[in-house]
PAZAPA-4460 file (N, C-alpha, C; in steps of 0.05 Angstrom, whole numbers, plus 32768, in hexadecimal, padded with zeros to 4 digits):
% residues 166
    n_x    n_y    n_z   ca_x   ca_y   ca_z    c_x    c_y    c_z   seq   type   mol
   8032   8AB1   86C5   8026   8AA8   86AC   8039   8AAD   8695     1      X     A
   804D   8AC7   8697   805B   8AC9   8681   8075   8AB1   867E     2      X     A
   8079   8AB2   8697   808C   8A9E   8698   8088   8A78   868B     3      X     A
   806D   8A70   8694   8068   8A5C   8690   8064   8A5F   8666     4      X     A
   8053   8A71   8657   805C   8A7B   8643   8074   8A76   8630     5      X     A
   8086   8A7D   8644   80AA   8A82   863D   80B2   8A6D   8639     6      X     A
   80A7   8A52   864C   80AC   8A3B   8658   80A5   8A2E   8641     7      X     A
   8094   8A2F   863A   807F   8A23   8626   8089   8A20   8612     8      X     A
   8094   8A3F   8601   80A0   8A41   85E6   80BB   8A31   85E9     9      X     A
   80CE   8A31   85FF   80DD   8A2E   85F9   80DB   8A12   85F8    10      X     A
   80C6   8A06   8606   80C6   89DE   8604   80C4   89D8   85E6    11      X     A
   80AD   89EB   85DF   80A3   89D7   85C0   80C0   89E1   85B0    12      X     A
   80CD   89FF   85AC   80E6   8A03   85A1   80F2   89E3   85A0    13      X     A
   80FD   89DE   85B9   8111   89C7   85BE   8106   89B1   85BC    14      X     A
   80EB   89A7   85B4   80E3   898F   85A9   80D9   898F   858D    15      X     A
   80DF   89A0   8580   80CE   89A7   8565   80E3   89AF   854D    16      X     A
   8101   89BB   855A   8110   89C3   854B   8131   89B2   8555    17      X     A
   812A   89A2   8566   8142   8993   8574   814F   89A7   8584    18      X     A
   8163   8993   8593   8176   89AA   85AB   8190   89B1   85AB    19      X     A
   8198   89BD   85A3   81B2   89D2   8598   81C3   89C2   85BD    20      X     A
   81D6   89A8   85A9   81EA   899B   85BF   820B   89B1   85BA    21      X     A
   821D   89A1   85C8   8238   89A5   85C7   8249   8988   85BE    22      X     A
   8253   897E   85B8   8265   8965   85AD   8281   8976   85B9    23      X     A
   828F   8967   85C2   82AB   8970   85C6   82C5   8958   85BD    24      X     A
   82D3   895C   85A8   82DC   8947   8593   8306   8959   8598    25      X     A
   8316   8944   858F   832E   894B   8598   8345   893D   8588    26      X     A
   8350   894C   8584   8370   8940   8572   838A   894A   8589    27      X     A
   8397   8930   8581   83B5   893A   858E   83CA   8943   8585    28      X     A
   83D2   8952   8594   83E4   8964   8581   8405   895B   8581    29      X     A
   840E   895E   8577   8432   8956   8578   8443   896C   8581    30      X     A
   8450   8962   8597   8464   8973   85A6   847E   8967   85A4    31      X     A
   8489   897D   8593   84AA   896F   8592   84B4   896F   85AB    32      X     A
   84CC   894E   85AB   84DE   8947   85CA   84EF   8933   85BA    33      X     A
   8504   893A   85CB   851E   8933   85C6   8520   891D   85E4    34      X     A
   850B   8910   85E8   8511   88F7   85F0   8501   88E1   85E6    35      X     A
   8522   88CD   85DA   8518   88AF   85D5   8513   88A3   85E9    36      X     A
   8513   88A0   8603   8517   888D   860E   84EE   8885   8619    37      X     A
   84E0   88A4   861B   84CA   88A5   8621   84B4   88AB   8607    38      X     A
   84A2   889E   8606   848A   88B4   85F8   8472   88AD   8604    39      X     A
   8458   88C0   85FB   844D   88D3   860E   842F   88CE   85FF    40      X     A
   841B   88CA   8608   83FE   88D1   85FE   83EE   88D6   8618    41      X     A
   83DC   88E2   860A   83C5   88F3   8623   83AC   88EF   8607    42      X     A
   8395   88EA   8611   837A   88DF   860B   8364   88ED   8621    43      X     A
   8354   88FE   8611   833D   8909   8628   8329   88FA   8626    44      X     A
   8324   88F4   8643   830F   88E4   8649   82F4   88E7   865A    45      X     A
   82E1   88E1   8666   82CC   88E9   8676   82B6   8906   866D    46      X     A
   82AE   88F9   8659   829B   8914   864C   828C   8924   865C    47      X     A
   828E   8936   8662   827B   894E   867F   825F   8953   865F    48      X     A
   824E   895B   866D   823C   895D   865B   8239   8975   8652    49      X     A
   824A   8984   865C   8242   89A5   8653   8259   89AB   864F    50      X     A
   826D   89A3   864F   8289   89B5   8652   82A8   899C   864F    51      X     A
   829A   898D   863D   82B4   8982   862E   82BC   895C   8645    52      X     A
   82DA   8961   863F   82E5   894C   8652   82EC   894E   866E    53      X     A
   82E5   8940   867C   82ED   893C   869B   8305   8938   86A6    54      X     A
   8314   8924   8694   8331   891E   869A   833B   8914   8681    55      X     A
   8357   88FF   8685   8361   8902   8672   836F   88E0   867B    56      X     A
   8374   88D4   8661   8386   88B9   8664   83A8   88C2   865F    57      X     A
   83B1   88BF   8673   83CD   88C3   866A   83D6   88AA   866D    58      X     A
   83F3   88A5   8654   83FD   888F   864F   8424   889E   8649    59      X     A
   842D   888A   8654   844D   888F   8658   845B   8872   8657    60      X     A
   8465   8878   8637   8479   8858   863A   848F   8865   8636    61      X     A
   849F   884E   864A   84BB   8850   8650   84CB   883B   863F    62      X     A
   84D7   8841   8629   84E8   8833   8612   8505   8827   861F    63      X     A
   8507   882A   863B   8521   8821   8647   8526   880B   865B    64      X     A
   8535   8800   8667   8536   87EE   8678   8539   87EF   8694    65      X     A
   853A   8810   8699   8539   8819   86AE   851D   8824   86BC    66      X     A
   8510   8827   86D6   84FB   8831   86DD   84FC   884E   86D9    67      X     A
   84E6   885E   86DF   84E2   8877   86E1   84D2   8889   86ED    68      X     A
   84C2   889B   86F6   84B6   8899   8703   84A8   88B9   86FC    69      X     A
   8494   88B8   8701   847E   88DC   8700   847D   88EC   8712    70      X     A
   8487   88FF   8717   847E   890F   872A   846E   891F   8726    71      X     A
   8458   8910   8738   8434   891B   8731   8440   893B   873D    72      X     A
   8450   893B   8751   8447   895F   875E   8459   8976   8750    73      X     A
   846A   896D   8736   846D   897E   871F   8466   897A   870B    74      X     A
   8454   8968   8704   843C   8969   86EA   8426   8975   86ED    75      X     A
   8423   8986   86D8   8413   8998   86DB   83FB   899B   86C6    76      X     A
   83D9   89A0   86C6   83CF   899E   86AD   83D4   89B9   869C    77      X     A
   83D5   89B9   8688   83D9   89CE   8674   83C0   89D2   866A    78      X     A
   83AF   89E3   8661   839A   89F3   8657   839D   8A0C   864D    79      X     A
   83A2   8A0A   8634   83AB   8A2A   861A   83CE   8A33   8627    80      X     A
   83DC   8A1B   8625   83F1   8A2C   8629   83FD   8A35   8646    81      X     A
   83EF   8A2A   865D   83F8   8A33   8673   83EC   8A1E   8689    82      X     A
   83F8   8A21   869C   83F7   8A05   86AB   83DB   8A0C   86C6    83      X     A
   83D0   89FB   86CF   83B1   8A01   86D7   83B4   89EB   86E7    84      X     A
   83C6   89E5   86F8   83CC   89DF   8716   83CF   89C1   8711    85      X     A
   83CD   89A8   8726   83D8   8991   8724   83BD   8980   871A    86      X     A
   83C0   8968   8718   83AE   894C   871A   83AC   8941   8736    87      X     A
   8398   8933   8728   8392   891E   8745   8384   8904   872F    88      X     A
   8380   88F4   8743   837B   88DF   8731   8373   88C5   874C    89      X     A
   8366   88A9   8740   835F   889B   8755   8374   889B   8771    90      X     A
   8369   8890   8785   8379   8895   879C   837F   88AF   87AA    91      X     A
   8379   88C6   8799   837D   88D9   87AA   8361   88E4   87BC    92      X     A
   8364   88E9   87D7   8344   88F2   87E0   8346   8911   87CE    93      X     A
   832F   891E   87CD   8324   8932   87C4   8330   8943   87D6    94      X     A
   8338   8947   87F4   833E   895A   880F   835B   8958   87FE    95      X     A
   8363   8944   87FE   837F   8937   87F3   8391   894A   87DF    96      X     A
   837E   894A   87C8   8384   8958   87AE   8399   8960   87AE    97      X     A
   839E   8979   87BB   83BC   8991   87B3   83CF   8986   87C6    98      X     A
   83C3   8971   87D6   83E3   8968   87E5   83F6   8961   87D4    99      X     A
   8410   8959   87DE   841C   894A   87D1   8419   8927   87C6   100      X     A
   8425   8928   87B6   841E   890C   87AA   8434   88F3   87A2   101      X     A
   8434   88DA   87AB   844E   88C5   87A8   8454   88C5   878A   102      X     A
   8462   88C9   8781   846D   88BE   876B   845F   88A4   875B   103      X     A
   8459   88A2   873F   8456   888B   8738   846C   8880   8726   104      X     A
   8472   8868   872A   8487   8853   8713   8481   884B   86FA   105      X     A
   848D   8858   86E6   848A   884F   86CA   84A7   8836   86C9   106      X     A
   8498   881F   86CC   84AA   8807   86C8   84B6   8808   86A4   107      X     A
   84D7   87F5   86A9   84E9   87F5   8695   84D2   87EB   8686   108      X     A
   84D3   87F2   8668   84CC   87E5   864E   84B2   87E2   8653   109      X     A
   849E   87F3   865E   847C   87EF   865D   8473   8810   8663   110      X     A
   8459   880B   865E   8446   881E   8658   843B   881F   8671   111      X     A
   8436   8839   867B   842C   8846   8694   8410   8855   868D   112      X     A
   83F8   884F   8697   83E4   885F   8693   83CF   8862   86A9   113      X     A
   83C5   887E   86AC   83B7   8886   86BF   83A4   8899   86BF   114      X     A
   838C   8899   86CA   836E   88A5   86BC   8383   88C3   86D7   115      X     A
   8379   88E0   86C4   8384   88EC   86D3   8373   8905   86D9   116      X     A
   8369   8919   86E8   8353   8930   86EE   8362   8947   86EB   117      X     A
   835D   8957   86E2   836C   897B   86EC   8360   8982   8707   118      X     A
   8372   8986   8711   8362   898C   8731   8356   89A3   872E   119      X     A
   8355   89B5   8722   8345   89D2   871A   832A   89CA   8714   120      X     A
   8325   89B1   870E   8307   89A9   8703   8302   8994   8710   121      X     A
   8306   8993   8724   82FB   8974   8739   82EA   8990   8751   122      X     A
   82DD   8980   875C   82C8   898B   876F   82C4   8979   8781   123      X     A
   82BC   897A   879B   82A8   8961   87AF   8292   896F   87B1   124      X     A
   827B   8968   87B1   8262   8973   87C3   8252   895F   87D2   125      X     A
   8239   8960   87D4   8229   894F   87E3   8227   8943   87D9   126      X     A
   8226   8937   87B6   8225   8922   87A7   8243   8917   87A5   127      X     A
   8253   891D   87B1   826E   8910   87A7   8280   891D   8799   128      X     A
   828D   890F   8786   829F   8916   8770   8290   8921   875E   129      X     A
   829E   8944   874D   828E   8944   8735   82AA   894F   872E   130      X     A
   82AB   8943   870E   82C4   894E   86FF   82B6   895F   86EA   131      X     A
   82BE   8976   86E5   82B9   8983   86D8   82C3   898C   86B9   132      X     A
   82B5   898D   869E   82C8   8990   868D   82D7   89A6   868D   133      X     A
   82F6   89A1   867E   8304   89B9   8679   82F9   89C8   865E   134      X     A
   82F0   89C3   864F   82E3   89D4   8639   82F6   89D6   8623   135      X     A
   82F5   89E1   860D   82FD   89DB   85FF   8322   89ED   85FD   136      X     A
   8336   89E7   85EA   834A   89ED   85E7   836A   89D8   85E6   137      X     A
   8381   89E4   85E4   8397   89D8   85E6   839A   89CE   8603   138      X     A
   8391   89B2   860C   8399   89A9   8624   83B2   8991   862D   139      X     A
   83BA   898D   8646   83CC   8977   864A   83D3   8978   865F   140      X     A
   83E7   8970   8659   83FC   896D   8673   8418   896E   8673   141      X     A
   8423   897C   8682   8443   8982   8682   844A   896D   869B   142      X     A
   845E   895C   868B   845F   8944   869E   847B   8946   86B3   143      X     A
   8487   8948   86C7   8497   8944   86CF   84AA   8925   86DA   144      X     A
   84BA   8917   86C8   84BE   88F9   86C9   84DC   88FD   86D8   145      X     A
   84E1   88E3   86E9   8501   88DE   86F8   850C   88D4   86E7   146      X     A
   8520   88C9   86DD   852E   88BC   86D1   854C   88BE   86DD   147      X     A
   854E   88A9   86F3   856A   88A4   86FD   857A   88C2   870D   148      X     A
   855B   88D0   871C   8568   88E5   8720   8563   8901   870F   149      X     A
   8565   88FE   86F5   8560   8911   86E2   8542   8923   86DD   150      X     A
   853F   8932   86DC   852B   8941   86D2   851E   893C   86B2   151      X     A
   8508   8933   86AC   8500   8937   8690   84EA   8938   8694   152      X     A
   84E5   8950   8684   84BF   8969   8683   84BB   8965   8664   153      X     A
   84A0   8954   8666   8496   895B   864C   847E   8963   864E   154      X     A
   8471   8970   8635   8451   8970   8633   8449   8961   861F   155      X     A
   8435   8956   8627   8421   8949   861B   8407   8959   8616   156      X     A
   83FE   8964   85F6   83E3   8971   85F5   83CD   8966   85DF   157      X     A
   83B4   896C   85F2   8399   8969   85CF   8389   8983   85CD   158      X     A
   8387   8983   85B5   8377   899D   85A6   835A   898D   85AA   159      X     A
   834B   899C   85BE   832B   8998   85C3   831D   89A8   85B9   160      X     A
   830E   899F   85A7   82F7   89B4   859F   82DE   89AD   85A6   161      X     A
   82D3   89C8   85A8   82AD   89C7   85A8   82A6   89C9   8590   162      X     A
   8296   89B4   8586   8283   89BC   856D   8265   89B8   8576   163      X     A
   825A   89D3   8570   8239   89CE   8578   8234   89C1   855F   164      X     A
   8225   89B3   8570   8206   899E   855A   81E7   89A7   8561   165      X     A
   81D9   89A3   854B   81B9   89A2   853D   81B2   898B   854E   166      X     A
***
């Protein structure tokens, strides 16, 4: 009886005074790099309903005439400053995840883009896929790109915030 009570107050509360949500809203931040030849955006995307963004749009144009290429299995997501294991993204199975992963081609003189997951926040269960938000803070990705052989690491980050709403 007490419980149903409890139950009670708290319905008319939440229909009488509205329901205390989360909004999760985001700016990107600028990271100095000393390469022309590349630049870099990351966009969070897939709203989780409790806990921010799901994944993220990354975008990589290549300003040169030559190909290039990502190496997904030293890009890493970043969350406050420290790196929080790899991506996955379409095509990979879920068993799949932490394997290794082919390379993708950022073709001469075009824009490369790809919906991307933190594997720390992907799940399977009986329902399937659930991506989970990362919540709020300084997030991204530390990208690892080929270039003719060469090594070039950048990060890409956005400042995510929670603002509760009335």
């Amino acid at each position: 009886m007490k419980k149903i009570r409890i139950l009670t107050i708290f319905l008319f509360l939440a229909l009488f005074t509205g329901c205390v949500g989360t909004e999760y809203t985001f700016s990107n931040m600028e990271v100095p790099s000393k390469n022309k030849d590349l630049s870099f955006n990351i966009t969070p995307t897939g709203k989780s309903i409790s806990a921010g963004y799901s994944a993220f749009i990354l975008e990589v144009e290549n300003k040169t005439n030559r190909d290039m290429e990502i190496d997904w299995n030293r890009t890493n997501y970043v969350k406050n400053n420290s790196t929080n294991g790899t991506f996955m993204f379409e095509g990979i199975l879920y068993k799949d995840r932490n394997a290794p992963k082919s390379n993708d081609v950022i073709f001469a003189n075009s824009t490369f883009q790809k919906i991307i997951y933190p594997n720390n926040y992907v799940n399977f269960d009986s329902y399937g896929w659930s991506h989970y938000g990362t919540g709020s803070g300084v997030q991204g990705a530390y990208i690892t790109i080929i270039d003719d052989n060469k090594i070039i690491k950048e990060k890409v980050l956005v400042d995510i915030q929670e603002k509760t709403q009335n």
